[in-house]
C-alpha positions in Angstrom: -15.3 3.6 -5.6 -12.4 4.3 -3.7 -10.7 2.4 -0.7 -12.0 3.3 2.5 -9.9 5.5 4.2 -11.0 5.1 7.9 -10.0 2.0 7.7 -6.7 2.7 6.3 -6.6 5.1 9.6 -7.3 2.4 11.9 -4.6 0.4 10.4 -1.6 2.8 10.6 -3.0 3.8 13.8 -2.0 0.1 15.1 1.4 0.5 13.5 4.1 1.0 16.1 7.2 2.8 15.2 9.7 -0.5 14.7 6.8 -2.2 12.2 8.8 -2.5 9.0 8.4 -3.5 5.5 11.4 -4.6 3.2 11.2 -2.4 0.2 10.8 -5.1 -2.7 7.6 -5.6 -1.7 6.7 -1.6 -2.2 8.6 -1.9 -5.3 6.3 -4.9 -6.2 3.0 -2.5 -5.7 4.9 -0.2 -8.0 5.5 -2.3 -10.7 2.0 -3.3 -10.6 0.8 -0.3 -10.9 3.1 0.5 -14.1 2.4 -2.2 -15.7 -1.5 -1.9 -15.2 -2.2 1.8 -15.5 1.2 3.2 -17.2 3.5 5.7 -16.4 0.6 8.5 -16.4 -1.2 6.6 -13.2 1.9 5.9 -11.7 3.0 9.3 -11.6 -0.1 10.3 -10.2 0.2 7.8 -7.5 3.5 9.2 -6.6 2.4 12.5 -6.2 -0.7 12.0 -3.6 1.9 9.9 -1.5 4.8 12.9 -2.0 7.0 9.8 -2.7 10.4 11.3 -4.7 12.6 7.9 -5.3 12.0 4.4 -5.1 13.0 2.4 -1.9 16.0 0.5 -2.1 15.0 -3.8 -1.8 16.3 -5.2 1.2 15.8 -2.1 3.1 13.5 -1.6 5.3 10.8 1.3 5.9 7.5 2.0 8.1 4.8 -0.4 7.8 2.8 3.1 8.0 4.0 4.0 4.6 3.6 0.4 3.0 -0.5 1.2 3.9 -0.1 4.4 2.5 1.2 3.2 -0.5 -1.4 0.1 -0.7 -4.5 2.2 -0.4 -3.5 5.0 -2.6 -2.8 2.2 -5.6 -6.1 0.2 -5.1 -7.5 3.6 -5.7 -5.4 4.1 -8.6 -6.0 0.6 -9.9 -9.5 0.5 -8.9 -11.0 0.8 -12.6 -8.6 -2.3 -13.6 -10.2 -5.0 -12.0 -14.4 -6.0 -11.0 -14.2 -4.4 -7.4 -11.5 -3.3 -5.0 -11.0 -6.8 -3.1 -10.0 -8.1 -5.9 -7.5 -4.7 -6.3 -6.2 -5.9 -2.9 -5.9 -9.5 -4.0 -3.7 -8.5 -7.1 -1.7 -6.3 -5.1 -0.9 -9.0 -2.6 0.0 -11.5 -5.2 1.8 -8.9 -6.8 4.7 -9.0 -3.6 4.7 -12.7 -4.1 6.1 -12.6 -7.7 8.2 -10.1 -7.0 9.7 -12.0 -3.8 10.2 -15.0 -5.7 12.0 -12.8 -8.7 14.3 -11.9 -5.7 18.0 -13.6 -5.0 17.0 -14.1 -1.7 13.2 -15.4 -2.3 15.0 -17.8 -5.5 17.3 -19.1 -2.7 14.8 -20.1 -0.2 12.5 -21.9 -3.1 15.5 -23.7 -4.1 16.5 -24.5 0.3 12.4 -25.5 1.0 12.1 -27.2 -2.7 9.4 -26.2 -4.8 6.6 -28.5 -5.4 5.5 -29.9 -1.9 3.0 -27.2 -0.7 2.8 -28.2 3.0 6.5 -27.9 3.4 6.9 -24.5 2.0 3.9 -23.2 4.0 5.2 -24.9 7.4 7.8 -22.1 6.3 5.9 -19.3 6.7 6.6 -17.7 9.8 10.0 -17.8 8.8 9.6 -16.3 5.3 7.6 -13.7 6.4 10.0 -12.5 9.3 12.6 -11.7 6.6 10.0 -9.5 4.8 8.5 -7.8 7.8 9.5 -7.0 11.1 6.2 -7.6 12.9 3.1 -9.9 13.6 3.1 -13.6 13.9 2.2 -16.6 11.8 1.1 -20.1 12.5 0.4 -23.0 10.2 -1.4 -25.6 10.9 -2.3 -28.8 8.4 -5.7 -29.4 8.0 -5.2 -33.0 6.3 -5.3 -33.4 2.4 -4.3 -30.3 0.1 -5.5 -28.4 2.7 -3.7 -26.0 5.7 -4.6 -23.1 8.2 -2.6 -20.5 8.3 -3.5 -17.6 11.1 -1.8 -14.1 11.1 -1.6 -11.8 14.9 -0.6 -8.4 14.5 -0.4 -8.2 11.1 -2.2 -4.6 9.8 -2.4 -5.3 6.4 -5.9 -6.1 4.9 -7.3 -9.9 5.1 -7.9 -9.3 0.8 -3.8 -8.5 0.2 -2.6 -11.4 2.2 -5.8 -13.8 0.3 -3.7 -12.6 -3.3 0.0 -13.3 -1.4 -1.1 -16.7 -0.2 -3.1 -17.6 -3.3 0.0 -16.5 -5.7 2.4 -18.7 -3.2 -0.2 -21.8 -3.8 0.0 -20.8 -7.9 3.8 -21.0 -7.5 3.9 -24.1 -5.8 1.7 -26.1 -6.8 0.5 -24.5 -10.2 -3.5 -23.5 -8.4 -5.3 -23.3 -5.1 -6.9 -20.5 -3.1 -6.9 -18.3 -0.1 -9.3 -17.2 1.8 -9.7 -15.2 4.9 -11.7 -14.6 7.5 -11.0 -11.4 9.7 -11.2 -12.0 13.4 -10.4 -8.6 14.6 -8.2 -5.7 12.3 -4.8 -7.0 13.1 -5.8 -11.1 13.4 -6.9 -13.3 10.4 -7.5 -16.9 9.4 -6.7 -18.3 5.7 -8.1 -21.2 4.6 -5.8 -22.3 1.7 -6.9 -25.4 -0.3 -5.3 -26.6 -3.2 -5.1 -29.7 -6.3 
């Protein structure tokens, strides 16, 4: 089934002009997409978005295209995985390796020291300012292997940031889960628990 396009509408219809995505992270989508579905579904992938060459890491480009991009590889990666959530969920935690493959993601694990969950997270505003250029984050401990993390005017789908926050929890801490609960299209709350 594919992903549902009038929501993806909705989305880059609340995407100013000056929302931006660093281009790792759309190189991250790509390279999942490879790596799951080849060169053939890649190709194919590249050819419904018109895309010509791959964007350059640190740069930055429309938040608008990053959705593009998103929903045209869940669709491509759709008969991968048991239903297109969990296609949004590998995509997301896809970002996360990739970021933390990156000089600059390897540099802040090594500054906020791997290991000690609640510290990293308290980061995330922060971490997620140098990836995208709009939205809000707030964290908030919720006691014992346990935090709240809440996202405003963030477009991207509750089920990509669940993978992104999930994969940080893998990385730091070896397991744990995310999970959201959409309060309106561009606000979300993630419950992330870990052991």
């Amino acid at each position: 089934m594919p992903s549902d396009k009038n929501d993806l509408a909705q989305r880059i219809a609340i995407c100013r002009p000056e929302d931006t995505v660093r281009g790792f992270i759309f190189k991250s989508v790509y390279g999942l997409v490879e790596q799951r579905v080849g060169s053939a579904g890649m190709d194919r992938m590249l050819q419904q978005l018109r895309v010509s060459k791959m964007p350059v890491d640190f740069f930055s480009y429309p938040a608008a295209d990053f959705l593009r991009l998103l929903y045209a590889a869940v669709d491509v990666l759709e008969p991968q995985y048991p239903d297109l959530e969990d296609v949004f969920r590998a995509c997301g935690a896809s970002t996360v390796t990739g970021f933390f493959k990156s000089y600059v993601g390897n540099t802040l694990m090594k500054l906020i020291g791997g290991g000690e969950p609640k510290r990293a997270l308290s980061t995330v505003h922060t971490v997620y300012s140098t990836l995208v250029s709009y939205g809000t984050r707030e964290f908030r401990d919720l006691g014992d292997k346990r935090a709240l993390i809440t996202f405003r005017d963030d477009m991207q789908p509750v089920y990509f940031h669940e993978g992104a926050l999930t994969e940080v929890l893998v990385v730091l801490c070896g397991n744990g889960k995310a999970t959201g609960t959409a309060l309106a299209l561009n606000h979300a709350e993630y419950l992330l628990e870990w052991s």
